[in-house]
Every structure is written in C-alpha cells, then in structure tokens.
C-alpha positions as CSV (number, residue, x, y, z in Angstrom):
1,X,199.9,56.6,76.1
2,X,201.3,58.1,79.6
3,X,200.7,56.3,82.6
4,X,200.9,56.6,86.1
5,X,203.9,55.1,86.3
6,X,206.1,56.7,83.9
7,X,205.4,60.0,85.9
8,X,207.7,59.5,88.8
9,X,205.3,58.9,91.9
10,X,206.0,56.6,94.2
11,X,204.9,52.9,94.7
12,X,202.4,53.8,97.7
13,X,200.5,56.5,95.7
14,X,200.6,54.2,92.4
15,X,198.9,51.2,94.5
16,X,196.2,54.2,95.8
17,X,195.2,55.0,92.1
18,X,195.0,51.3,91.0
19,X,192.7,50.3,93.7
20,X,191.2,53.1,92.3
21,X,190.9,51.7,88.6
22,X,193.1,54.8,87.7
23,X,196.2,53.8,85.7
24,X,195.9,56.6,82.8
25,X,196.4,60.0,83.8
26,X,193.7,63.0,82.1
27,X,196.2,65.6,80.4
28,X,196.1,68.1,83.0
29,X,197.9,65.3,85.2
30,X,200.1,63.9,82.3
31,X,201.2,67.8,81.6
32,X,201.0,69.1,85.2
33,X,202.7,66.2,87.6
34,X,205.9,66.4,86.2
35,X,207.0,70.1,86.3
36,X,205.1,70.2,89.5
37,X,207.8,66.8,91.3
38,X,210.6,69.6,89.9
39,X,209.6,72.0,91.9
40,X,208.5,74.9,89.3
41,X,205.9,77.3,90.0
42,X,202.8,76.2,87.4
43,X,199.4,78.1,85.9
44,X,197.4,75.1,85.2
45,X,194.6,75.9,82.7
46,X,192.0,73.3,81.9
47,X,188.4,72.7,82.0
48,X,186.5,71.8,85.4
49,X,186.1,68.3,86.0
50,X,189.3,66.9,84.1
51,X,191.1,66.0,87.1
52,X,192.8,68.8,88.6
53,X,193.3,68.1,92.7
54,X,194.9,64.7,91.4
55,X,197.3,67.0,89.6
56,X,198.7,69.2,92.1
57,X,197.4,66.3,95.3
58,X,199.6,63.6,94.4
59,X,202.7,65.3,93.3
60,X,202.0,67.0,96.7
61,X,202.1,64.3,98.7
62,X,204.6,62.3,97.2
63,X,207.0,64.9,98.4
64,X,205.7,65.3,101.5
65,X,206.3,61.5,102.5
66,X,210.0,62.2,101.9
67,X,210.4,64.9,104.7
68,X,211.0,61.8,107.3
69,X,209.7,64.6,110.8
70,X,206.2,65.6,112.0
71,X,205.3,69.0,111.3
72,X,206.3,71.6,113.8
73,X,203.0,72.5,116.6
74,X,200.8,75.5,115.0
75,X,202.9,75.3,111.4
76,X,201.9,73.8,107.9
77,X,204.1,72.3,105.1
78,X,201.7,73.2,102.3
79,X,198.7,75.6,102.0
80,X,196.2,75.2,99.4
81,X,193.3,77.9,99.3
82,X,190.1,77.1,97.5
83,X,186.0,79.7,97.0
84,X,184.1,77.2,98.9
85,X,182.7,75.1,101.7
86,X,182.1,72.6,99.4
87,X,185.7,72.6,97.1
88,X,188.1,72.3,100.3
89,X,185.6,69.4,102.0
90,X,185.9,67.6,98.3
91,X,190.2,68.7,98.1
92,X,190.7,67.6,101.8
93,X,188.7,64.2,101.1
94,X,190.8,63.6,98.2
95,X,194.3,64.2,99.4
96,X,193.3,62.2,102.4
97,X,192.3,59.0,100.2
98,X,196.0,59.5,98.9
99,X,197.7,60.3,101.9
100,X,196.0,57.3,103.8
101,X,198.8,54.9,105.8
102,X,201.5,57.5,105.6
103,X,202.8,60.3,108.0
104,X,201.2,63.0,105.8
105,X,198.5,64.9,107.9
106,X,195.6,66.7,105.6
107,X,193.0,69.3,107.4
108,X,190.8,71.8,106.6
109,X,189.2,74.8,108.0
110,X,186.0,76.4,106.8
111,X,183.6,79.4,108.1
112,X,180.7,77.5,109.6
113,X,182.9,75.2,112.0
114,X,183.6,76.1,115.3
115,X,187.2,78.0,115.5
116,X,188.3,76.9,118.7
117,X,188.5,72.7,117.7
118,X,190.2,74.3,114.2
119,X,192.3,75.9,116.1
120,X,193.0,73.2,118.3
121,X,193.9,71.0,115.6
122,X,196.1,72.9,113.9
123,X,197.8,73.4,117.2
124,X,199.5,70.3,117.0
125,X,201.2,70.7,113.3
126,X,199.4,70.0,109.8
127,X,201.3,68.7,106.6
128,X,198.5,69.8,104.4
129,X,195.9,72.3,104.8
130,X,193.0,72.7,102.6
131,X,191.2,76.3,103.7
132,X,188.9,79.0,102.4
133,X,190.4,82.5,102.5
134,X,188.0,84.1,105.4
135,X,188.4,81.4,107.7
136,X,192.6,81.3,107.0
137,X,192.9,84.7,108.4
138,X,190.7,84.5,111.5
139,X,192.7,81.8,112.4
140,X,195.8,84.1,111.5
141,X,194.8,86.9,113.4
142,X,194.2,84.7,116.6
143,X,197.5,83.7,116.0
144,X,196.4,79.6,115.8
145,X,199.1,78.9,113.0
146,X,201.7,80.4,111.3
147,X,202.4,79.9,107.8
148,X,206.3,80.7,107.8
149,X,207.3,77.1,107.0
150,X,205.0,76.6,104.2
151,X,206.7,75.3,101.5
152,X,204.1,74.9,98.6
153,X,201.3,77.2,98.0
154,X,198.6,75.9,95.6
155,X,195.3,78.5,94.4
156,X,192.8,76.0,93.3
157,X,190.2,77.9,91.1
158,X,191.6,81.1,91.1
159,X,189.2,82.6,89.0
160,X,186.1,81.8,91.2
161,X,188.0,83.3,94.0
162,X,188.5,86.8,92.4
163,X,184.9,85.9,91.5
164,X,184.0,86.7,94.9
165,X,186.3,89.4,95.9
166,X,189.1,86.9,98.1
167,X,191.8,89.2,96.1
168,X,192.4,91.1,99.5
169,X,192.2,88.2,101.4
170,X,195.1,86.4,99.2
171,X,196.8,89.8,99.5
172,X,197.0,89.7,103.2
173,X,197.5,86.1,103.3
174,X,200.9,86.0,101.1
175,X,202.3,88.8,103.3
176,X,202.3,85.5,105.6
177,X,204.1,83.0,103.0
178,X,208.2,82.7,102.9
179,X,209.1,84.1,99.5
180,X,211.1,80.5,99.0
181,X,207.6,78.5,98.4
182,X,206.4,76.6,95.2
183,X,203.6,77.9,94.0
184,X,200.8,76.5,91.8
185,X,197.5,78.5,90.6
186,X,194.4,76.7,88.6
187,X,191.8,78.5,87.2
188,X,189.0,77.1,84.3
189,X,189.3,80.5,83.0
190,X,191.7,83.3,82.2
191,X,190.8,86.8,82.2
192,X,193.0,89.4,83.4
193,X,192.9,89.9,86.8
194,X,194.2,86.1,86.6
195,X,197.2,87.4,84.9
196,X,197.6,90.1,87.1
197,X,197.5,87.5,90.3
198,X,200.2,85.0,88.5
199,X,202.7,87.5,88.0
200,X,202.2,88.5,92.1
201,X,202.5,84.9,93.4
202,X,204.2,83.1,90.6
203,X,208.0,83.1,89.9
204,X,208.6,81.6,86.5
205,X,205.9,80.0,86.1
206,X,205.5,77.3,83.3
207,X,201.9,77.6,81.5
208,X,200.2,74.4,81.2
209,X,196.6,74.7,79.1
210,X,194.6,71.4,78.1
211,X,191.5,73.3,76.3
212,X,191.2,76.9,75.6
213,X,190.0,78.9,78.8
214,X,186.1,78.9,79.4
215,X,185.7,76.1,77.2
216,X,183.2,73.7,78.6
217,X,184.5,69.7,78.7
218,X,183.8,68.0,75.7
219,X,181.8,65.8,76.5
220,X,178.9,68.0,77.5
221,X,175.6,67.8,75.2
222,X,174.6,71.5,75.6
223,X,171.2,73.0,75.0
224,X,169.0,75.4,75.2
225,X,165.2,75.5,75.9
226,X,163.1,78.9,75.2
227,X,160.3,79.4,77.7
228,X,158.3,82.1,79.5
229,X,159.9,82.7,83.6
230,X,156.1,81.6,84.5
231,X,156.3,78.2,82.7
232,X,159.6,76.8,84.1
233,X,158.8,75.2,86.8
234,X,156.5,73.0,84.9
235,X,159.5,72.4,82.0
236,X,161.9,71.1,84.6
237,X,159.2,68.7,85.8
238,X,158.3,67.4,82.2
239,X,162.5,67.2,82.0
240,X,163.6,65.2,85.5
241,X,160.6,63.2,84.8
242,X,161.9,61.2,81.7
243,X,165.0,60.9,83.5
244,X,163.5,59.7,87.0
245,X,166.8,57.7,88.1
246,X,169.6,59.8,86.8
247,X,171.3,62.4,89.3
248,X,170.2,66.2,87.9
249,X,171.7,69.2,89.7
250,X,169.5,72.7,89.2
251,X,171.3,75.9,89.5
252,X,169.2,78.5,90.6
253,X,170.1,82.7,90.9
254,X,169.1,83.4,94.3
255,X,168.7,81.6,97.6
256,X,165.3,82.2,98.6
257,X,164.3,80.7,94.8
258,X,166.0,78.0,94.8
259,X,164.7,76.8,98.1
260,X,160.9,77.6,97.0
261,X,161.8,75.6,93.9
262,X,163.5,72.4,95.7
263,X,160.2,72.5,98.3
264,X,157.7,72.1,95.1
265,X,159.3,69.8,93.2
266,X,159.5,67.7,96.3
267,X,155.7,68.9,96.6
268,X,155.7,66.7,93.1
269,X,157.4,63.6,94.5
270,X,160.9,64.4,93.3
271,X,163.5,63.2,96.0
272,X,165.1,66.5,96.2
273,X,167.8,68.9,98.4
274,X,169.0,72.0,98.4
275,X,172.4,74.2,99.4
276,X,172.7,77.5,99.2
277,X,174.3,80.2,101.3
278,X,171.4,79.9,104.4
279,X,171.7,76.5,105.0
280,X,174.8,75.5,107.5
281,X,177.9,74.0,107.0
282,X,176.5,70.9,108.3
283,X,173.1,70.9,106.6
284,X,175.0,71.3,103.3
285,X,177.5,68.8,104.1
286,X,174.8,65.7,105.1
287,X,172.7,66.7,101.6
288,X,175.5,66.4,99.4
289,X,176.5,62.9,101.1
290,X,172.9,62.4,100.6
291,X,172.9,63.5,97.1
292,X,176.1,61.6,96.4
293,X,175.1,58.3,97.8
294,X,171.6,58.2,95.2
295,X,169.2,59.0,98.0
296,X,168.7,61.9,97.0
297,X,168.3,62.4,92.7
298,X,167.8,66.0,92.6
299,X,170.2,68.7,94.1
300,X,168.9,72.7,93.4
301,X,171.4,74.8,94.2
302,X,173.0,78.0,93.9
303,X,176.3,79.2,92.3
304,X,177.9,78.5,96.4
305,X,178.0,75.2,95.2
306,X,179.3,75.1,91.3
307,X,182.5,75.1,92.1
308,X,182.8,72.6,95.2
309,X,180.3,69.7,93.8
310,X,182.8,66.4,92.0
311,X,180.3,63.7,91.5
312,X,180.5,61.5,89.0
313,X,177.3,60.6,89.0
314,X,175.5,63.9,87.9
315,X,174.2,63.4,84.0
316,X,172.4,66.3,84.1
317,X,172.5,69.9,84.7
318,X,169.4,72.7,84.3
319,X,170.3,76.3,84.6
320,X,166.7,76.8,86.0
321,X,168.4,80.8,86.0
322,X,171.1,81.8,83.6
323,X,174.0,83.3,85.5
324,X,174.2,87.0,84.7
325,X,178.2,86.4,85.0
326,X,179.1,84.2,81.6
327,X,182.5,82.5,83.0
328,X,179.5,81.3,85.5
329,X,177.5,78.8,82.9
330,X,181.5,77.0,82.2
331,X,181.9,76.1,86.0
332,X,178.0,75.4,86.2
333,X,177.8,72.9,83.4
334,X,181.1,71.4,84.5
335,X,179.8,69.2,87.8
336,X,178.5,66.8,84.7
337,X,180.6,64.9,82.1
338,X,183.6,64.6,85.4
339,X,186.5,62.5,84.6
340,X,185.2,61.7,80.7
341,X,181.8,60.6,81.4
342,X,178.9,62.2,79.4
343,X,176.6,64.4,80.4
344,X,173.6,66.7,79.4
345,X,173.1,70.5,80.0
346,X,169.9,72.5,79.4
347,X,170.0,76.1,79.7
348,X,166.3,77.4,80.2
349,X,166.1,81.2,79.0
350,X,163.3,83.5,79.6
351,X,162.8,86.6,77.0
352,X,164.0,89.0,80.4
353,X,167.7,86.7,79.8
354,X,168.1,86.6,76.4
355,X,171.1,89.2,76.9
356,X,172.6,86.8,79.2
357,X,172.2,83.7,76.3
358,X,174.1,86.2,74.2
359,X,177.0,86.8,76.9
360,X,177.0,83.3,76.9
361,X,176.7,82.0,73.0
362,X,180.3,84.8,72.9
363,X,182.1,83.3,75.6
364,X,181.9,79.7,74.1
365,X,182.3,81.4,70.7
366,X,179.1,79.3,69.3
367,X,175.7,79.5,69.9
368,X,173.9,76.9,71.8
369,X,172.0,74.5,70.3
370,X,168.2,74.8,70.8
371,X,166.4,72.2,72.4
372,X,162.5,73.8,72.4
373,X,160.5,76.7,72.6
374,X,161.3,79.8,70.2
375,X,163.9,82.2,71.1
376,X,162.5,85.4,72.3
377,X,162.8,89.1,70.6
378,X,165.4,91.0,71.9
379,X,163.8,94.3,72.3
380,X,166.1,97.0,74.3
381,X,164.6,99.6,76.5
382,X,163.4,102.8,74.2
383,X,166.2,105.6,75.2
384,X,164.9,109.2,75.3
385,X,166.7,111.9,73.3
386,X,169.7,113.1,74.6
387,X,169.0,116.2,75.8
388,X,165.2,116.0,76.7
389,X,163.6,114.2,79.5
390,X,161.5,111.0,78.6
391,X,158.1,112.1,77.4
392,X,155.1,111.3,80.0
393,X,151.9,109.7,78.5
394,X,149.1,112.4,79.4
395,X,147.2,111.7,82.2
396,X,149.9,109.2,83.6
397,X,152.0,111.1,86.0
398,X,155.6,109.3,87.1
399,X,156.7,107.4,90.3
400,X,156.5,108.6,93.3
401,X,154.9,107.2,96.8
402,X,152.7,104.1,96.4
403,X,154.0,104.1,92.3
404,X,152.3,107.3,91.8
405,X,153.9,110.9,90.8
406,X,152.8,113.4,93.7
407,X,152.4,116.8,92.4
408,X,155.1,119.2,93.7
409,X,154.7,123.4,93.0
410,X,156.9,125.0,91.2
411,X,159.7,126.0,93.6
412,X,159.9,129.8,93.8
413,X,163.5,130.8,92.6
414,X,165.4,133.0,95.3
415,X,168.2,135.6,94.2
416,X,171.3,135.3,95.7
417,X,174.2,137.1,95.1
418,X,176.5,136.0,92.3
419,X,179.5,135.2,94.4
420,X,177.7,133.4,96.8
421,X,176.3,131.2,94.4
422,X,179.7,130.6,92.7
423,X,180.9,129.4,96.2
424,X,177.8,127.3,96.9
C-alpha cells in the first residue's frame, strides 16, 4: 500500500499529515502527487470528497518552500481559482494548515470582502493565492497584483465553474499568466466544454481518473422517496427526527425557499442555518463554523454552497429539490461519505420532477433505489397538431389580463400595394 512517504514530500509536510492521523494517501493523491513534484501539467478526475486540495496543496507547497526569497510586492507564485465563497475559504484553510511554520504565504480574495484590505495584502507579495474568478479580475483591473510570475496555475472544480458561466472570466484571466506555468485542472465531471478548456490551458497533460466522471463516492447509500411538493416539509421532519444528533445538510432550488424552509424547521425545534446567495460573506462564513463545530445539526442550503462545504461530519444529505442540472445531484450528494466515511442521501421527488429523477437515474447509469412513496406517472404535456392551433374548450376563452382571454375584433385587412408589402 502507498504511503505518504514513498511520494517524495518533504519531512515538514510528512510530520503535518501525521499529526493529522494521515499516513495513507486516497488514490487521487497516490496517482496525482507524483506527476504533479515533476512538474507536468495534470486533468485530475475523481469523485468530490476523495481528497483532492491535498493532491495538488501539498505537492504545491513542498516546492514552494524550496524557492529560499519572499515573493516580489503585488506578485504571486501560484494561483489557484475555485466557483465559490465557500471552496477557496475551505482551499485557503487547508494549504494554510500545511504551510504552517514555513515561509510559504497563502491568501484569498472573495466578492463580499472589502477590496481595498485585499488589495492591501496582496500588496506586499503572496506565495499562494486561492481566489474566485470575479473578484481576481477586479483586483486585476485596479492593478493590485500582477500575475506575470505565477508559476503554477491550478482550476479546482472546473466543471462547476463553466457551471456558472466563469469561462470568460478564465479567458481574460490567462491572458494574464506567463505561458511557462504548470498547470493543473480538477473537475468531478467531464463533459465537453471540460475538454475544450484542457486543451486551452493544458500542455501535455497526463490524465489521471480514480472513478468514472459523475460517479458518486462509493460509499454513499442513495435513495429515493416519492412524495407530493405539499407533503415535504413534513417528510424531512419525520427524516432529521430519527436522526436528531447526526449533521444533515438540505439542498434547496431557490433562495427565498430555502430560507422559508430553514425558519420552520427551526419553528419545529431543529437547530438549523441557512446559506444561500442573500446572506453575506460573513453570515455564511460564522454558520458554517457554526455548523461545523455541532452547534448547529442542520444546514439548508442552496447549490452556492455544494461545492465549497468539506465536513466530515455530514451523514446525511436531502435533496429537499432535485437540481434540474443532473451533474448537480453528483456534487450535491458528495459533502457526505468525505474522506471514506459513510453517508446517506435521500432524494425527495415530486410528480412535477420526475423528468429530473430520469436525468438523474441516466447520468449514474442506474436507477435509484426507492426508499418510500410510489413513483409518480410521467404524463407529458398533450401537444396540438402540427399545423392547427390548440383547440379551446367552449366557453373557456384563453389568457389574457387577469388570466382571462379579452375579446379582440377582427382586424379589418388593408390593401397595400404588392411591392410595398414585399419590402415591409
């Protein structure tokens, strides 16, 4: 079996992962560290929550503690561009632990922070900066850093970030990056956009895949539970009640839901928070220290969060909403069965999101097992006949202002000469 030390890190960062209890690497490290201390470009390909930051992190900073000079004022040795809040707060804290009584410096910028104190941090020289996409290039145009000397460019859940629409961001951004730069991507998932991206950054990349893309960690008990939309927030009572003590986290579609839904079932005596896009930067950042320490057993969110949330801790997760967006349910189920622990998913489906289930069941290549309830008919919308318009029921005219049809005369028809009405 690999370990640790067989991988070629150094005795400082060996001593951090045994204080740690970490002596056996998962196989995206055991695969990944090694190419990555040779300097290759790498597409790393594995499920979320199998150990990815420690397998571009400590490789990272092992190499940076050999460069023996602070960093230059306003530049960074390595840039490493994560979707959310959340991911770059949890990337930063990590390569931090490792980095801890060395030279290496780690920072991160966010949207949501004030850009004048970033600013005035970077000012002074940053070995490693963790940073979402936005934020990067305000602090680019201001002129607060340049990126010139960056050495190492790492793309930490790639996918999510073409989820929501960075590709012009990381566009603009490269123009910024020396063409002489390592370069590592991560993504749970591959479609093709992801291909697309690799063969932009990437120069000879070697492909390193621990599970096939989208596939969910295997230590996740999936289910699903059938169940009217009206009925649900009764079902996840019944379900976080046999389970008072256990962390849950509750993935929600939209933000004004989910918040509605964390304020009854703490109506219910559930010690519950919530994050979603309208709660600030700090708000979201004391709940899920909150949520992380036990005090809080419940954590609704929305998808802001699936991607930035590593807590061991979480056994279950309840897709209260099914996403409409399938790669979506893989990095939702993820935040449970981290780092080989188990963990339990329940996917609640309503007969509206039964097309979603499919989506789903065709993604993971196998339908989900069912848990309760009966699943719903799938009954499409009747088309009308090509050709004719839909057929009115008599006496029930169509929409129009306040839901009903207003009756409109037939419009008298006006003779125009033919030319004009070719040019019209």
């Amino acid at each position: 079996m690999t370990e640790f030390s067989s991988l070629g890190l150094n005795d400082h960062l060996l001593k951090v992962l045994a204080a740690q209890g970490l002596t056996t690497p998962t196989p995206i490290q055991a695969e990944a560290i090694p190419h990555v201390m040779t300097g290759r470009d790498l597409m790393g390909l594995a499920q979320t929550g199998t150990g990815k930051t420690a397998a571009f992190g400590l490789p990272l900073v092992h190499r940076l503690m050999t460069v023996g000079r602070p960093p230059a004022p306003a530049t960074v040795r390595a840039l490493i561009l994560a979707p959310t809040r959340e991911l770059v707060a949890q990337i930063a804290d990590t390569l931090s632990g490792f980095a801890r009584h060395t030279p290496v410096k780690v920072a991160s910028v966010v949207g949501g922070a004030s850009l004048n104190k970033q600013a005035e941090r970077l000012s002074r020289g940053v070995d490693i900066l963790v940073a979402t996409p936005g934020r990067l290039i305000d602090l680019l145009d201001r002129q607060a850093l340049t990126l010139a000397q960056a050495s190492y460019l790492v793309l930490d859940e790639a996918d999510h970030m073409l989820d929501m629409g960075f590709i012009h961001a990381l566009r603009k951004i490269a123009r910024h990056l020396t063409a002489k730069r390592q370069t590592l991507l991560f993504s749970a998932t591959m479609p093709k956009q992801i291909e697309e991206l690799a063969g932009t950054y990437l120069n000879n990349p070697i492909k390193v895949q621990v599970s096939p893309p989208g596939k969910p960690a295997d230590k996740i008990e999936q289910a699903v539970h059938f169940v009217n939309q009206g009925d649900k927030a009764l079902l996840l009572r019944d379900y976080l009640g046999k389970h008072p003590d256990e962390m849950a986290l509750v993935f929600g579609r939209t933000k004004h839901g989910s918040e509605k839904l964390a304020k009854l079932l703490t109506s219910w005596g559930f010690s519950v928070g919530s994050i979603h896009g309208n709660k600030s930067q700090n708000h979201r950042e004391r709940t899920l220290a909150a949520f992380r320490s036990g005090e809080l057993k419940v954590l609704v969110a929305t998808d802001v969060a699936a991607r930035g949330i590593d807590i061991p801790g979480v056994r279950h997760v309840y897709n209260y909403e099914l996403p409409n967006v399938p790669d979506q349910y893989v990095h939702r189920i993820g935040r449970t069965a981290r780092a080989g622990a188990d963990g339990r998913a329940i996917a609640f489906c309503a007969p509206a999101e039964m097309e979603d289930l499919r989506a789903i069941e065709k993604l993971l290549k196998a339908p989900i097992p069912v848990a309760g309830g009966t699943p719903h008919a799938e009954t499409p919308a009747p088309q009308a006949p090509r050709g004719r318009a839909p057929a009115r029921r008599p006496g029930k005219p169509g929409p129009g202002k306040g839901g009903l049809a207003q009756a409109k005369p037939a419009a008298k028809k006006r003779h125009r000469p033919r030319r004009a009405a070719a040019q019209a």
